[in-house]
C-alpha positions as CSV (number, residue, x, y, z in Angstrom):
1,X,-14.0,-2.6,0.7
2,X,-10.8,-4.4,-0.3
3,X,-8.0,-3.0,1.8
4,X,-4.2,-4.2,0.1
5,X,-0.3,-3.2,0.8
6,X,2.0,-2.7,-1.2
7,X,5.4,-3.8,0.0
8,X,9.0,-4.2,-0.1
9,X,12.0,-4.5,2.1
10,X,14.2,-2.7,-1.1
11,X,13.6,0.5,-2.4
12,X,13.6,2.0,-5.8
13,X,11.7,-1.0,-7.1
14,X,8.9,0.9,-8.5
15,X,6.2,0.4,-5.5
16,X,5.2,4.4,-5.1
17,X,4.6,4.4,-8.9
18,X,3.1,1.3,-9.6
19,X,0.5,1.9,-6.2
20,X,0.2,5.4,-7.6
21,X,-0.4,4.6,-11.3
22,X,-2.9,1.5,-10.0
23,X,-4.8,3.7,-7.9
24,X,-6.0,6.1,-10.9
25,X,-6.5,3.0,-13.1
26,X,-9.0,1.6,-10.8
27,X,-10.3,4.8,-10.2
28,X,-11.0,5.4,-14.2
29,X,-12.9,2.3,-13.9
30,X,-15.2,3.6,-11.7
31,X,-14.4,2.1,-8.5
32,X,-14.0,4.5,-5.2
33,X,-10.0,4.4,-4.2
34,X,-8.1,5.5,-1.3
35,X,-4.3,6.0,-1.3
36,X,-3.0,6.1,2.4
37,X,0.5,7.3,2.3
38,X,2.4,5.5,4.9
39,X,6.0,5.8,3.4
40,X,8.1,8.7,5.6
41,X,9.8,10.0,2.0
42,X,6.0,10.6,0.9
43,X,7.0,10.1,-2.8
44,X,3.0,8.5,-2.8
45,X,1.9,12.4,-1.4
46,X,4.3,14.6,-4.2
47,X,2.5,12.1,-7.0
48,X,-0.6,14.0,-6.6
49,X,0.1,16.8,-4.7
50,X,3.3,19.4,-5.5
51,X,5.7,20.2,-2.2
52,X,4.5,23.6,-2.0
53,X,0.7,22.5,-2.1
54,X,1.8,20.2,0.7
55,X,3.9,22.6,2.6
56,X,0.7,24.9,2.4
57,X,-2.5,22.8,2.8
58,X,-1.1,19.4,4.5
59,X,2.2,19.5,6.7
60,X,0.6,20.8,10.0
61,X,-2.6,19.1,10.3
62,X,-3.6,16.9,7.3
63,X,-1.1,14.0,7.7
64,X,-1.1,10.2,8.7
65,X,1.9,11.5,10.9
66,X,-0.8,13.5,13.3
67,X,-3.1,10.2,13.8
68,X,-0.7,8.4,14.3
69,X,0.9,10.8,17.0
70,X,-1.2,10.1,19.8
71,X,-0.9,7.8,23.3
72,X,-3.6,5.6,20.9
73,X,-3.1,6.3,17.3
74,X,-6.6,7.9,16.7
75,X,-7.7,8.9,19.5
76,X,-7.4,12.7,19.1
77,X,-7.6,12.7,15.4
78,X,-10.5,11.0,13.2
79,X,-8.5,9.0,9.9
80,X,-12.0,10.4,8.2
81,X,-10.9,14.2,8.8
82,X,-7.1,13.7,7.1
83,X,-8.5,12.9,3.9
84,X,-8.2,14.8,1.1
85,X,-9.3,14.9,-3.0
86,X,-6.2,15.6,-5.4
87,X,-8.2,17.8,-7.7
88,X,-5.9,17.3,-11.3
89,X,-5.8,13.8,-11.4
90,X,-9.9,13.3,-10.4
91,X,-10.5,15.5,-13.4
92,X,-9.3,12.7,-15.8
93,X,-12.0,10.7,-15.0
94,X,-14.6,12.6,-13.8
95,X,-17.3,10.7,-16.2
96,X,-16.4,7.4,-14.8
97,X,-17.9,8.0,-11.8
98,X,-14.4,7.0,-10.0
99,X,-13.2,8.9,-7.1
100,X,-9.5,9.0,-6.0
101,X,-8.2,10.6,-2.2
102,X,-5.4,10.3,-0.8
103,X,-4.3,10.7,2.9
104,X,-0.7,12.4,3.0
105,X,2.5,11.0,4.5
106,X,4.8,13.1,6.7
107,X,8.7,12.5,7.3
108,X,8.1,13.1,11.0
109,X,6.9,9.1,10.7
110,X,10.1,8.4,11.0
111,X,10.1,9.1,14.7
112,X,6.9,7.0,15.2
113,X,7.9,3.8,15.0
114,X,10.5,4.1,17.9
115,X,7.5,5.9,19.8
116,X,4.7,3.2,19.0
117,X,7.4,0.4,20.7
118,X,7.7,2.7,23.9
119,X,4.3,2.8,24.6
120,X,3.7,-1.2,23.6
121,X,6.5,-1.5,26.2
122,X,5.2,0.0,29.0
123,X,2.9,-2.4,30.5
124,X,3.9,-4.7,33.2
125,X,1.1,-7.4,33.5
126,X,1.4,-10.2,30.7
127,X,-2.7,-9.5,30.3
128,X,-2.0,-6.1,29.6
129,X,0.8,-6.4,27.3
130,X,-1.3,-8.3,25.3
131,X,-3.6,-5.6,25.3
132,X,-1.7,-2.7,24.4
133,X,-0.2,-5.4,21.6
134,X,-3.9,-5.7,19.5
135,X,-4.5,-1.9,20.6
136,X,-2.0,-0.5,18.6
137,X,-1.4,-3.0,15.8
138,X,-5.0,-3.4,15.0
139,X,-5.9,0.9,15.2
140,X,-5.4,1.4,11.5
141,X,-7.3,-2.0,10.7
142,X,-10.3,0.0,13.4
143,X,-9.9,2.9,12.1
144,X,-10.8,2.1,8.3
145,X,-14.1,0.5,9.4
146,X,-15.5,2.9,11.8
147,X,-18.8,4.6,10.6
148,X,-16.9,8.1,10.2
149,X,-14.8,6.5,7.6
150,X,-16.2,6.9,3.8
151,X,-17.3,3.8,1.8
152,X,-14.8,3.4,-0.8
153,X,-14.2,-0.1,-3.3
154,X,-10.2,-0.5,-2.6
155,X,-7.5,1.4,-0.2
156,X,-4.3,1.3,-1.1
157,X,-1.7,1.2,1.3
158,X,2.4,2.0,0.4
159,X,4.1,1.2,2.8
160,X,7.8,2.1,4.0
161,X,10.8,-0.3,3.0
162,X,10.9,-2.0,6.8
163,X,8.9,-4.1,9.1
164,X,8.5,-1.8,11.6
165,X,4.9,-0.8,14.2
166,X,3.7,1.6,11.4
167,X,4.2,-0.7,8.8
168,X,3.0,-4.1,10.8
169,X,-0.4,-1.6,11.1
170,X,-0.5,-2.0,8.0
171,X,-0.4,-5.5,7.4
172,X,-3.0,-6.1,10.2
173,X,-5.4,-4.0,8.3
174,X,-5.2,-5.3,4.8
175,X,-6.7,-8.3,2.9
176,X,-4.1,-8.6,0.3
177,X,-0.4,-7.7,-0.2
178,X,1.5,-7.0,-3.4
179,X,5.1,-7.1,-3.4
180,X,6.5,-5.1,-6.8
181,X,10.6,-6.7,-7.1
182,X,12.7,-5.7,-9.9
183,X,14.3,-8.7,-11.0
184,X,17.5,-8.9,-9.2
185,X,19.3,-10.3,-6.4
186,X,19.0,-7.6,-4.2
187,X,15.5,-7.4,-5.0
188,X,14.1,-10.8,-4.2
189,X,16.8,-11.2,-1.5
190,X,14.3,-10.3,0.8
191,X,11.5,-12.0,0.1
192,X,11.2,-15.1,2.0
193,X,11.9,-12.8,4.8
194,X,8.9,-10.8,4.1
195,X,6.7,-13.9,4.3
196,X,8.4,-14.9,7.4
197,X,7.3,-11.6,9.4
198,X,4.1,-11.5,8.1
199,X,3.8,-15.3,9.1
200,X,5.0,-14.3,12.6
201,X,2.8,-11.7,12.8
202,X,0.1,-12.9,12.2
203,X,0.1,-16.0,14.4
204,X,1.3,-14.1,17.3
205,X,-1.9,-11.5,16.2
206,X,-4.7,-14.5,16.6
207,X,-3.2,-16.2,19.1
208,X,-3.4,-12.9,21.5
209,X,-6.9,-13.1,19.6
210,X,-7.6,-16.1,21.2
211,X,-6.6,-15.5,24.2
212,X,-9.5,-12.4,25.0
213,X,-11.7,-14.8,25.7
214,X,-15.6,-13.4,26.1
215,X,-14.5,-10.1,23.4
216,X,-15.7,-8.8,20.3
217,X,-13.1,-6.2,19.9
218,X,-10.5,-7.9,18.1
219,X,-10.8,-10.7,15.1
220,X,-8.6,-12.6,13.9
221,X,-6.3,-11.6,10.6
222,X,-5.8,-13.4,7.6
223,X,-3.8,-11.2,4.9
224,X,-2.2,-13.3,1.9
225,X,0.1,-12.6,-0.5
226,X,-1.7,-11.8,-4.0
227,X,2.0,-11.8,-5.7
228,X,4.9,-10.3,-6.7
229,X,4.9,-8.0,-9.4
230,X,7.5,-7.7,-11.5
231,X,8.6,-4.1,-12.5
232,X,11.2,-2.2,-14.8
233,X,11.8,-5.6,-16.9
234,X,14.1,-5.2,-19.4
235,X,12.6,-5.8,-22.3
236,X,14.7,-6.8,-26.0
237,X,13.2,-8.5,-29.0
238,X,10.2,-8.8,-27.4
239,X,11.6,-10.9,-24.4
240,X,12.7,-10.3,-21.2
241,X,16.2,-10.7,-21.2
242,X,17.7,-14.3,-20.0
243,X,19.8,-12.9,-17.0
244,X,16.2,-11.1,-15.3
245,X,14.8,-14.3,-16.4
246,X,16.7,-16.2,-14.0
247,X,16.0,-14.6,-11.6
248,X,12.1,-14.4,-12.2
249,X,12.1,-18.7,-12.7
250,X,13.8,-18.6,-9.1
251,X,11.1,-17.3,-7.0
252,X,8.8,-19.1,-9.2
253,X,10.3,-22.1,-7.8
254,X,11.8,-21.6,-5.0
255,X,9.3,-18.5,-3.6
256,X,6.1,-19.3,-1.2
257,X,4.7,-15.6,-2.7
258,X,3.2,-16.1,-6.3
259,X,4.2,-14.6,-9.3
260,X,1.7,-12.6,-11.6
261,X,1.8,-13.4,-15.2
262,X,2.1,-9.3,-16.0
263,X,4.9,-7.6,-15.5
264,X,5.8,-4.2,-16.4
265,X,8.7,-2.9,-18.8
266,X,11.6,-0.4,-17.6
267,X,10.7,3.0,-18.7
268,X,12.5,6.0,-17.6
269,X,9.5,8.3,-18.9
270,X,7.2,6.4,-16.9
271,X,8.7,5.4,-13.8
272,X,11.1,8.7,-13.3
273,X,8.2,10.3,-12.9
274,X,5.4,9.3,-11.2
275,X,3.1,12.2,-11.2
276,X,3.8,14.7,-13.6
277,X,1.3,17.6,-13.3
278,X,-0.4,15.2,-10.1
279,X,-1.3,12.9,-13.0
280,X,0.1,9.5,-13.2
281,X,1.4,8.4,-16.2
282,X,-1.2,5.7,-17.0
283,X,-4.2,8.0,-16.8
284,X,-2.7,10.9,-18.8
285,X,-1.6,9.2,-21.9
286,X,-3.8,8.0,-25.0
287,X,-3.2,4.5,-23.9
288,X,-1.7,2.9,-27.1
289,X,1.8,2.8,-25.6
290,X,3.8,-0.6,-24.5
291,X,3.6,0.1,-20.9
292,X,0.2,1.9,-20.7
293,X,-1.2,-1.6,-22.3
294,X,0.7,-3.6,-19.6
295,X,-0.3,-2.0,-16.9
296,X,-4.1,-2.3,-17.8
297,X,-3.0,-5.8,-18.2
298,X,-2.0,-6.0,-14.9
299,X,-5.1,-3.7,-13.1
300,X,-6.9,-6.6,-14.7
301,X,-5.2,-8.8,-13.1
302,X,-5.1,-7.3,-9.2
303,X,-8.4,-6.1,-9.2
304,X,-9.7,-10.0,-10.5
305,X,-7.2,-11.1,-7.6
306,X,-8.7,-8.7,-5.5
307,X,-12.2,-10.3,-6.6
308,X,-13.2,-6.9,-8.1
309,X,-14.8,-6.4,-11.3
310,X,-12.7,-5.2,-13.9
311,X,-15.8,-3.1,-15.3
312,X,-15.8,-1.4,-12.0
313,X,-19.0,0.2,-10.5
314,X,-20.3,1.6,-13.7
């Protein structure tokens, strides 16, 4: 199982769509994909699901909100038993043998994160603190390996637009992070930043690691950075114009994430709308458009970054 976020610090640079359009892609293929929605506006959720199917079958007991909600996220709730199967968009591909859940965000996470640092803050001894520290920032990373917890190929996890506990979860548990940018200042302002935090975290991670001498329980992390992606490129004769392109050869250069070679085209009809119907945009069309084309371009290119088979499990 590959486990990757998808991250930035800015919003409305395309990360809901692009982890919700990438999600069905993969799971055409024929791989096994989980989406875990941990974004508090739960944009990843209304792809697939509409707000009265939420309102009706998820708010109250079928969100990441309620495992999280607990004195140890977990504890009371299995991550297993919040899953659920968007039934439009796994009809799509139904003879791939690809699968496609989903576990549902909540706005209530917005509370979380100021709850998750109460409860790391209540220890006294320095042993302790330590302990409650890998506790809670490696449950999510726990919980996806437990033998509850269904076999799937890749999980995809979109995250919210902040370093907080819910999101630092996050980056404990993955293997890879993807960072979509739209190319402009405010856009890549952020990124060194991002690396930064991660850096911090994860040295401060392994070196509490370290310090449990005689344990098991915790291992040490190692997410990278698979790249930045860029998104809604602005596209004319063929080129992307010379002011994004700018700002594209500056993180080349200057950036310590990598670039991918794809990027993906602005397109109101594609990224306005993520899931029309509960059926992203790549999966629904006949696949002979500009964007449909660079998209599969770059699912080619995550999924080999990912060191998964572009022919997926067929």
């Amino acid at each position: 199982m590959r486990v990757m976020a998808v991250m930035n610090y800015k919003g409305g640079v395309g990360k809901t769509t692009l982890t919700a359009n990438l999600g069905a892609v993969a799971a055409k293929r024929g791989f096994r994909v989980l989406l875990l929605d941990l974004d508090p506006q739960t944009n990843l959720t209304f792809s697939f699901f509409s707000i009265e199917e939420w309102h009706n079958r998820l708010k109250d007991n079928c969100t990441i909100r309620k495992w999280y909600d607990a004195e140890v996220p977990g504890r009371d709730v299995s991550l297993a038993d919040l899953i659920v199967t968007p039934e439009r968009v796994n009809k799509t591909f139904r003879d791939s043998g690809g699968r496609l859940d989903l576990i549902s965000s909540h706005l209530g996470l917005i509370d979380i994160d100021l709850e998750l640092a109460a409860r790391l803050g209540g220890t006294t001894t320095i042993d302790g603190s330590k302990r409650k520290f890998l506790d809670l920032h490696s449950c999510l990373r726990g919980a996806l390996t437990k033998d509850d917890f269904p076999d799937y190929d890749l999980v995809l996890i979109d995250c919210a637009p902040n370093f907080g506990l819910v999101t630092k979860t996050a980056i404990v548990a993955c293997d890879r992070i993807l960072v979509p940018a739209k190319a402009d200042y405010l856009s890549t302002l952020g990124l060194d930043y991002l690396v930064g935090n991660c850096a911090n975290l994860v040295e401060q991670f392994n070196d509490y690691v370290n310090h449990k001498d005689g344990t098991t329980r915790y291992r040490p992390i190692t997410p990278e950075f698979l790249g930045v992606v860029f998104t809604m490129v602005q596209i004319y004769s063929q080129q992307v114009t010379a002011a994004q392109q700018m700002y594209i050869q500056e993180v080349l250069a200057n950036s310590a994430v990598p670039v991918l070679d794809n990027k993906i085209r602005n397109s109101p009809r594609h990224f306005g709308d993520s899931g029309e119907g509960g059926v992203p945009a790549m999966v629904r069309g006949n696949g002979t458009d500009e964007v449909t084309r660079e998209f599969d371009h770059l699912a080619d290119e995550v999924l080999g970054g990912l060191a998964m088979s572009s022919a997926g499990r067929r």
